[in-house]
C-alpha positions in Angstrom: -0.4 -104.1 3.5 3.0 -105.8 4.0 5.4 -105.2 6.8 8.5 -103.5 6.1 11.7 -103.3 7.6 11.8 -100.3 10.1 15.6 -99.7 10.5 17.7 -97.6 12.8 21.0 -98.3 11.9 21.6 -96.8 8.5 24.9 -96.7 7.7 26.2 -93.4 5.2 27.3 -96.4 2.9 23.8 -97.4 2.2 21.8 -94.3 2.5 24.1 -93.2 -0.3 23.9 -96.2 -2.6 20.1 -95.7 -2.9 20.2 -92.2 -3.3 22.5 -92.5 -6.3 19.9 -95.4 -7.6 19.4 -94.2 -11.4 15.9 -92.3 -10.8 13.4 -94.4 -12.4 14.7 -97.5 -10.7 14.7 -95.5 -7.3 11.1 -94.2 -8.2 10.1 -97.5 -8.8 11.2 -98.7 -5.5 9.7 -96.2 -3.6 6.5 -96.5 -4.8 6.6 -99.9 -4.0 7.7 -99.6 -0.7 5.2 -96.8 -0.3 2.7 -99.0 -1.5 3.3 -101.7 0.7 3.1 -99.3 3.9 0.5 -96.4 2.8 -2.6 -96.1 1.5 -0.9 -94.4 -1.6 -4.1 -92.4 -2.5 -4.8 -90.8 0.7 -2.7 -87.1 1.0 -2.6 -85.8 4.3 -3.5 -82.4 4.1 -2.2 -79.8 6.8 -2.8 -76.2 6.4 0.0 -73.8 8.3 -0.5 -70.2 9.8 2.2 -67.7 11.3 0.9 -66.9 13.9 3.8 -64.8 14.9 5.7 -63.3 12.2 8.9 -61.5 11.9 11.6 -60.2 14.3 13.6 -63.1 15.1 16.4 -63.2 16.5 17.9 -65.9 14.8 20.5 -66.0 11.8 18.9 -68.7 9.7 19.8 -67.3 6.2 17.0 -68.9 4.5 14.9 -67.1 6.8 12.7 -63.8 5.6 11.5 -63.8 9.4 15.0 -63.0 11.0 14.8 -59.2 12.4 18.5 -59.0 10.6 17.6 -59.6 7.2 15.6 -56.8 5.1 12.6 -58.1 3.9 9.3 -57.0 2.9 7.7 -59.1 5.3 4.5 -57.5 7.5 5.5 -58.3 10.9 3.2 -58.7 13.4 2.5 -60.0 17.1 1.0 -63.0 18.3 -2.4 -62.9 16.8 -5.8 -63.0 18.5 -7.1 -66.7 19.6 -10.5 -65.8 18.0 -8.8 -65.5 14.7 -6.6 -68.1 14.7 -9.5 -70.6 15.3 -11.1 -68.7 12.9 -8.6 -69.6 10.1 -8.2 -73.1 11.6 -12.8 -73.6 10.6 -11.5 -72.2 7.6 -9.0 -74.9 6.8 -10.8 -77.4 8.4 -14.1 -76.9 5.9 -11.6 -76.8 3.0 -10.8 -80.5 3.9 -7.3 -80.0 5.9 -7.0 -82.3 8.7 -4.2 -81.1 10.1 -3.3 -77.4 11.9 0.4 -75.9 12.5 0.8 -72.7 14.3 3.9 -71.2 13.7 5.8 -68.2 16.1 8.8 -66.7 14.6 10.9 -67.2 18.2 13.8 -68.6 19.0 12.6 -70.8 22.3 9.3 -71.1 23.7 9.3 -68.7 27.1 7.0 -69.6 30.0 5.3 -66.0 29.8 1.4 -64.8 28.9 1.9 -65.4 25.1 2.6 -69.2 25.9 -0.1 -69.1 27.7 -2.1 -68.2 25.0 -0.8 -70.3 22.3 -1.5 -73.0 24.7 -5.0 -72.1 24.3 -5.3 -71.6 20.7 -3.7 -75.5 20.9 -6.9 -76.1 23.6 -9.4 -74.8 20.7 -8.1 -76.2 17.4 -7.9 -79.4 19.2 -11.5 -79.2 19.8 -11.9 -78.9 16.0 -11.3 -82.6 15.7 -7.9 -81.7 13.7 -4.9 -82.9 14.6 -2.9 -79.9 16.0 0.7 -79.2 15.2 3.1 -76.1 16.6 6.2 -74.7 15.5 7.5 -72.5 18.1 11.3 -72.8 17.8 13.4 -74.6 20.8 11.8 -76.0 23.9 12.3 -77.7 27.1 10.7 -80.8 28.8 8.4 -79.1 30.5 7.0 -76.7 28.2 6.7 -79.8 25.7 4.8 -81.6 28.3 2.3 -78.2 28.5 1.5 -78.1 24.8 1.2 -82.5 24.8 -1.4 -82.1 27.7 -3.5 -78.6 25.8 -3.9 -81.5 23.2 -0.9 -80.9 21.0 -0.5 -83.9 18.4 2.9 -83.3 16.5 5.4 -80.6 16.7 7.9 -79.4 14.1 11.2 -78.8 14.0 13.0 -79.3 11.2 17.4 -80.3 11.3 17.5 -78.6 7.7 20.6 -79.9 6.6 23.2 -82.3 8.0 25.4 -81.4 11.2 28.3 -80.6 9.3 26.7 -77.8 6.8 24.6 -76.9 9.6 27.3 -73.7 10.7 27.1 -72.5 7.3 23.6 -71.9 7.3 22.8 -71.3 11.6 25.0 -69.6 13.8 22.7 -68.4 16.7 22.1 -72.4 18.1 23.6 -75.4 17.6 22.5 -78.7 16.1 22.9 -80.6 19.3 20.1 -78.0 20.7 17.6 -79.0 17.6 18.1 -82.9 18.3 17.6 -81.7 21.9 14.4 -80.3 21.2 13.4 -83.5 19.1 13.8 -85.5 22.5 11.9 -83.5 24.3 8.8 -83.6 22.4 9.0 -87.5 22.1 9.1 -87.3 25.8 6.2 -86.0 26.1 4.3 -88.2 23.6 3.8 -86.0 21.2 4.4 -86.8 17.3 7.6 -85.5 15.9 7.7 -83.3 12.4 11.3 -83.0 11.0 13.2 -83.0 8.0 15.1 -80.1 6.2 15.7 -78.1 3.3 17.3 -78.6 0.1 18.9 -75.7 -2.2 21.1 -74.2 0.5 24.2 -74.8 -1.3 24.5 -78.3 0.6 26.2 -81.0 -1.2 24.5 -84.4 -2.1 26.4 -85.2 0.9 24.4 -83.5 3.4 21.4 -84.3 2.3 22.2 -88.1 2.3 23.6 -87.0 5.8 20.9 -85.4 7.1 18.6 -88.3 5.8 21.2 -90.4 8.0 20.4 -88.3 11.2 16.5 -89.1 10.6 16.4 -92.5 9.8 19.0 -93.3 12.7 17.1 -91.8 15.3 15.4 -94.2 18.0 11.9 -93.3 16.6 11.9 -92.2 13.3 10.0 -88.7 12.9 5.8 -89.3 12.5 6.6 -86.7 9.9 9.2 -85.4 7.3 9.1 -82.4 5.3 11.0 -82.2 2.5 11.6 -78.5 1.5 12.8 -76.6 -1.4 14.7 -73.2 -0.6 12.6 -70.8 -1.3 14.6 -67.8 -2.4 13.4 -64.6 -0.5 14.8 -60.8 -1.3 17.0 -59.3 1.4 18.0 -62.9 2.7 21.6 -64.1 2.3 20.3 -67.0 -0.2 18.5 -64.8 -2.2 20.6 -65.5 -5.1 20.9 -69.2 -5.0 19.4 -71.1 -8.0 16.0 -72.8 -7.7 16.6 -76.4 -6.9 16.0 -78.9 -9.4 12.8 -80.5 -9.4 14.4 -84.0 -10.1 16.6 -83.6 -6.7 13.0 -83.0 -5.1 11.9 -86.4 -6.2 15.7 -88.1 -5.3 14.8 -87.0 -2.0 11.4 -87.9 -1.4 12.1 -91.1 -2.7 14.9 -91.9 -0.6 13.1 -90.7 2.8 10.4 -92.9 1.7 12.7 -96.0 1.6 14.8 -95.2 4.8 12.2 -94.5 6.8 8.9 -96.3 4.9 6.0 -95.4 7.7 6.8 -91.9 8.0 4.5 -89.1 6.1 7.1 -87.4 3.8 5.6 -84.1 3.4 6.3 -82.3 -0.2 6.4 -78.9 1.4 8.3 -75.6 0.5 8.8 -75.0 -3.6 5.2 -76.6 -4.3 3.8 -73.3 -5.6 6.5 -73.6 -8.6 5.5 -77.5 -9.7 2.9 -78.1 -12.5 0.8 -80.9 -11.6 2.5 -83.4 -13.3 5.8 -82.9 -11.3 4.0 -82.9 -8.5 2.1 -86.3 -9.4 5.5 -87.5 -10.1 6.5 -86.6 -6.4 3.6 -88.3 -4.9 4.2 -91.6 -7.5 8.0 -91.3 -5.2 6.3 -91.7 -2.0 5.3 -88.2 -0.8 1.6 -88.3 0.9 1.5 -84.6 2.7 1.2 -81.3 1.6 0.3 -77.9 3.3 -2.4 -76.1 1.4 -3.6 -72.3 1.5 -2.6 -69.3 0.0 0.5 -69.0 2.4 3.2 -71.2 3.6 4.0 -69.1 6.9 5.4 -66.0 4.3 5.6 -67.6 1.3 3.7 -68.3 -1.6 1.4 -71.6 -1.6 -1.1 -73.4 -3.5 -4.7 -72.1 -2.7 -7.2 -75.0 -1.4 -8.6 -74.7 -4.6 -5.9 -75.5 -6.4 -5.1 -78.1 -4.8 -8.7 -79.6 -4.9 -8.9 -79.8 -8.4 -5.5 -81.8 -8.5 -7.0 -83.9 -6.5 -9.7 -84.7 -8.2 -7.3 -85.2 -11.3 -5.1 -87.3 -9.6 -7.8 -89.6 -8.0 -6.2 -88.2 -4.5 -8.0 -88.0 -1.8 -7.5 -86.0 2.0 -6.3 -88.6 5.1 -8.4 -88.4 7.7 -7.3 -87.2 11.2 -5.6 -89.4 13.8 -5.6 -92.1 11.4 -3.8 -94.8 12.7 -3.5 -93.5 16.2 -6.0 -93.7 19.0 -8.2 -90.5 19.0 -7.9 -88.3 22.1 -10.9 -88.5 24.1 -11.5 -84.6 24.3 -11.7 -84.4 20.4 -15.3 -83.8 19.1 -16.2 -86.8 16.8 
């Protein structure tokens, strides 16, 4: 594979010239770039679990798990370690590599149920999967707890750019998400951030948000691209389902801005055909969560997605690829 230019000084300008590339020629370059970079039949494959769900006290209005909102959600405490490592063996012997636990808070607190999640990190991690958390903000400190339980990435997504970001989040600021970002580099652990599309943003933000990525001094490991999904009770409930081709403008512009990340086609999946999802991963996405449930939302099942891959000629990344393995995973 050829070495690309990894840039960190993106202007607007530019980001918003490729982005506005007529789509084949901007598919065409992506997949080139992606093909000079990636092994562009190897799919990482990350399976996510709520592990916490519901009563948030955040305003995110995309959100089903904000304790504002009415939603049918089932809300629930911090589940049992045994069963969480029991639905990580699950994932793992359906071929997912990768593990993300997420807790529907608003920081991480240094209390018992850190504790705990810092064990659950101590057991998947023991797996031999790469383990990834979503716990909300967090501080130095606790970052360095989860990177030294064996923590590999963490997410935390922007969502959309800084100035949109108001109309969407009111209980913390942008500033405190980048915040976070630094902390977890700190600690050596592997970043997982990107955003949402279908919010009501402009083509603007997104190319904006895009901007704050690629101009970061380490790019994310990681980038999920997300479409809204539109959940009852929620103040986008009514907001119209994103169109598929912006999905694939997106991708394929992460892919060129920041050509060594994996740009994860996440939320909005369960509502592609194959094809359109093929046509995503011919743009440069090479990630996906699989299993029934995306957190609270629907998702393709492992067997779904198994049998696309086998159409597609696709095929699951192995752990840690490309990194050095940590010495207290089981080979």
């Amino acid at each position: 594979m050829q070495d690309v230019q990894i840039r960190h000084d993106w202007t607007i300008e530019e980001i918003k010239e490729i982005y506005n590339t007529p789509l084949l020629e901007l598919v065409f370059r992506a997949a080139s770039v992606h093909r000079q970079t990636q092994a562009t039949a190897e799919v990482q494959v990350c399976t996510l679990l709520s592990i916490k769900t519901g009563g948030c006290s955040e305003d995110c209005s995309y959100c089903p798990q904000a304790a504002r909102y009415n939603t049918d959600i089932n809300v629930h405490g911090l589940m049992k370690k045994e069963d969480v490592l029991a639905y990580a063996q699950k994932a793992r012997e359906a071929g997912s590599t990768r593990f993300c636990m997420g807790a529907a808070w608003r920081e991480v607190r240094d209390n018992r149920d850190f504790d705990r999640v810092l064990d659950m990190v101590k057991g998947v991690n023991e797996m031999g999967m790469e383990v990834c958390c979503t716990l909300g903000m967090l501080n130095e400190h606790q970052a360095q707890k989860l990177a030294d339980a064996g923590l590999y990435a963490y997410n935390h997504n922007l969502d959309t750019s800084g100035e949109y970001y108001e109309q969407i989040i009111t209980t913390r600021t942008y500033e405190d998400r980048l915040r976070t970002l630094d902390n977890v580099q700190k600690a050596g652990v592997s970043v997982c951030c990107g955003g949402i599309i279908g919010l009501g943003e402009s083509h603007d933000d997104r190319i904006g948000m895009l901007h704050t990525l690629s101009n970061l001094a380490k790019h994310p490991d990681s980038v999920p691209i997300n479409a809204l999904t539109r959940v009852k009770g929620t103040p986008l409930e009514n907001m119209p389902k994103v169109a598929f081709w912006d999905m694939v403008r997106m991708i394929a512009t992460t892919r060129l801005v920041m050509p060594k990340a994996m740009v994860r086609l996440s939320a909005g999946r369960a509502e592609m055909s194959i094809a359109e999802q093929a046509m995503c991963f011919m743009a440069g996405a090479n990630s996906i969560f699989t299993g029934e449930k995306l957190l609270t939302t629907d998702n393709p099942s492992f067997e779904e997605d198994h049998m696309m891959f086998e159409l597609l000629g696709l095929k699951a990344r192995e752990a840690f690829k490309d990194h050095e393995v940590q010495e207290a995973i089981a080979l």
